[in-house]
Residue, then its C-alpha position, 0 to 999 in steps of 0.5 A: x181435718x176434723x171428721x163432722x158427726x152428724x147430731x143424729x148419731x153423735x146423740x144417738x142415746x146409749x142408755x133407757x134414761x136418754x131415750x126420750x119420749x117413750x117413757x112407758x116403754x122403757x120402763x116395760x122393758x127395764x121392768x121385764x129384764x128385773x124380773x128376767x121375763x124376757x120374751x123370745x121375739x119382740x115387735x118394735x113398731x112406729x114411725x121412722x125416727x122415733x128410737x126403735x133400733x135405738x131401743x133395741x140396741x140398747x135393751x141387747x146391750x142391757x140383757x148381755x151386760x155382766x153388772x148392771x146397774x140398779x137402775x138396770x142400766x148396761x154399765x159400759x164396763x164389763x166385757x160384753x159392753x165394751x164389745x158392744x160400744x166398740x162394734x165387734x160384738x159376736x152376741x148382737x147381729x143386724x140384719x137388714x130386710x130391705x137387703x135380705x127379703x128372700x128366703x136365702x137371708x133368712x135360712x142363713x140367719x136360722x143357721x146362725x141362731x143354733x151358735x150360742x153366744x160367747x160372752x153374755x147369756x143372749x144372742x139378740x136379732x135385731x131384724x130392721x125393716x121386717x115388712x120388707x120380707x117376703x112371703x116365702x121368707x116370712x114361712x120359713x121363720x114362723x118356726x124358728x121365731x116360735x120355738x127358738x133356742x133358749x139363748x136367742x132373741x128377736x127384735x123385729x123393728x118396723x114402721x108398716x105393721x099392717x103388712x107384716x103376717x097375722x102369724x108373725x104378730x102372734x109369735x111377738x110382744x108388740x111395742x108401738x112407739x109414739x111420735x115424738x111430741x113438739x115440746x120434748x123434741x124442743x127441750x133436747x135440741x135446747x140440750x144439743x144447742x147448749x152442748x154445742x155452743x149454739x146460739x138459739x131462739x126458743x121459736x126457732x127450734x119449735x118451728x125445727x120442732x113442728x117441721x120434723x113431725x114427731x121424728x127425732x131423727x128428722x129434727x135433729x138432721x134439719x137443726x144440723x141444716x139450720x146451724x150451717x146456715x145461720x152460722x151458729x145462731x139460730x133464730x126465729x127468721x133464719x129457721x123459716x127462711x132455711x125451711x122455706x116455711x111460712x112466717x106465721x104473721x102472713x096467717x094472722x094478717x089474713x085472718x084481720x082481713x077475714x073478720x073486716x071483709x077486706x078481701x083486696x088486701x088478702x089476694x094481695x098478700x096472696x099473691x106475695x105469698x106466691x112471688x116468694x115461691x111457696x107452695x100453694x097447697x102448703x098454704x092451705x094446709x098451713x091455713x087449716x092449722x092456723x085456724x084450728x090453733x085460733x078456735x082451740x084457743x078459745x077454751x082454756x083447757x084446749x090451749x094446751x094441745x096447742x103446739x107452738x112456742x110461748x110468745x106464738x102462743x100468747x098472740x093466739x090466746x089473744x087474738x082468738x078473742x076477736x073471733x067467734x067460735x061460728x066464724x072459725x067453725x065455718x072458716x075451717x069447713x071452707x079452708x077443708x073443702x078447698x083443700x079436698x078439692x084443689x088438685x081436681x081444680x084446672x085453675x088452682x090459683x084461682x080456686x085458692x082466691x075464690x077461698x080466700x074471697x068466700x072467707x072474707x065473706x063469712x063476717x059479712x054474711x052475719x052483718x047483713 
């Protein structure tokens, strides 16, 4: 039986060129090792899945490679490369914070540190998780991540900077790293689709998109979970019954409700929405989006943060012309209020339906 190799990591990137959305960065890094300024502790932070470790492998594999390219790629030839791809590189060493926090860890790493590399000019720590580091463990490497041996270098990968000490971030060069946005991650799941003879629907895979919240990992492990559910044919309706994720249709026949005041037919699509099994505080942070989406509509220029796909798109543009700007202005200040205040509801179906009625009002309220 063939292995399976989730996508996660059968397209995890190897070279800066193939990391995507941190464009800036990159280049920092490839611009630092064509002027051979490397620093002696780097300071990855962001949210999870965004390519930090991703990044740090490759940036060692870079330094350490014997004939980079021009473009300041490893060559995946030379020795140091091939050791480095076929993991039994002794100049690149993993160490896991969350698993090593006491200062036994770290006292053994700081031993490890006085060993020059045997092939390549650098030893390079990748440190992950460092906010997991006690204390204690946290003094005993001040001195050594300050004045290290010329060989060595740190990367510090985490995604809680806010907890690391104030005297650890004056010893690194800090890199935040962006979320990934919705239309980058589209394009490489459109790449990954395409490599493996999937059938897709662009909607699909922006709600894919949407649903991993600016995280490649996250995105890439849901479209393993939709691709088996949909049998190798992703679309637009299997994606949000997968992900149990609200058909935007439910949000724009509310809204028609709204602006007529037919508040009868927007309880009973509520309740539909409950028999189905969704989450009633999901429906109305999905609602907050859906009006924000309809009010950045209204002006060419903000149309264009809008994160949806381009048919979605288009039926915003055209329905936010039947809305005021006074109506979404003050829809959102109910759907926000209502939001804030549901867990402190003993009734939460009601406190939703009292909102739904109050936004059915709103249009009425003017016409009187």
């Amino acid at each position: 039986m063939e292995n399976f190799v989730v996508s996660a990591r059968k397209y995890r990137p190897t070279s800066f060129k193939s990391v995507i959305g941190q464009h800036s960065l990159t280049t920092t890094l490839k611009n630092a090792i064509q002027r051979k300024q490397l620093a002696q502790a780097y300071l990855f932070c962001g949210p999870r899945g965004v390519g930090k470790t991703t990044c740090a492998r490759i940036f060692a594999k870079t330094i350490n490679c014997l004939n980079p390219t021009p473009e300041l790629e490893a060559c995946n030839e030379c020795e140091s490369c091939k050791a480095f791809i076929n993991q039994r590189s002794f100049n690149i060493h993993e160490l896991d914070a969350a698993s090593n926090s006491s200062v036994d860890g770290i006292r053994k790493l700081i031993e490890q540190v006085r060993i020059p590399p045997q092939i390549g000019k650098y030893s390079v720590y990748i440190i992950d998780e460092v906010h997991m580091l006690s204390q204690a463990a946290f003094n005993a490497f001040l001195k050594t991540l300050e004045e290290p041996p010329a060989h060595a270098i740190f990367i510090l990968a985490t995604t809680e900077k806010h907890k690391i000490l104030p005297t650890i971030l004056s010893r690194c060069q800090i890199y935040d790293f962006n979320r990934i946005k919705v239309e980058d991650t589209v394009k490489y799941l459109e790449f990954i689709a395409k490599e493996e003879n999937v059938t897709y629907e662009v909607e699909g895979l922006n709600i894919i998109a949407q649903k991993a919240d600016g995280a490649m990992r996250d995105a890439l492990s849901i479209f393993d979970q939709v691709v088996s559910f949909s049998d190798n044919n992703i679309t637009y309706q299997k994606v949000i019954e997968n992900l149990n994720v609200l058909d935007f249709q439910y949000y724009f026949t509310l809204t028609e409700d709204f602006l007529k005041g037919d508040f009868a037919n927007a309880l009973r699509t509520f309740d539909e929405l409950l028999s189905k099994g969704f989450d009633v505080q999901q429906f109305t942070s999905g609602m907050s989006d859906h009006l924000r989406n309809l009010l950045v509509c209204k002006d060419p220029q903000t149309a264009q943060i809008l994160e949806v796909g381009a048919a979605i798109a288009e039926r915003y543009i055209k329905f936010a012309t039947e809305c005021s700007v006074e109506f979404l202005i003050k829809a959102l200040d109910v759907v926000n209020q209502a939001d804030v205040t549901y867990r402190q509801s003993s009734n939460q179906r009601l406190h939703v339906e009292l909102m739904l009625i109050r936004l059915c009002g709103l249009n009425q309220e003017k016409k009187k």
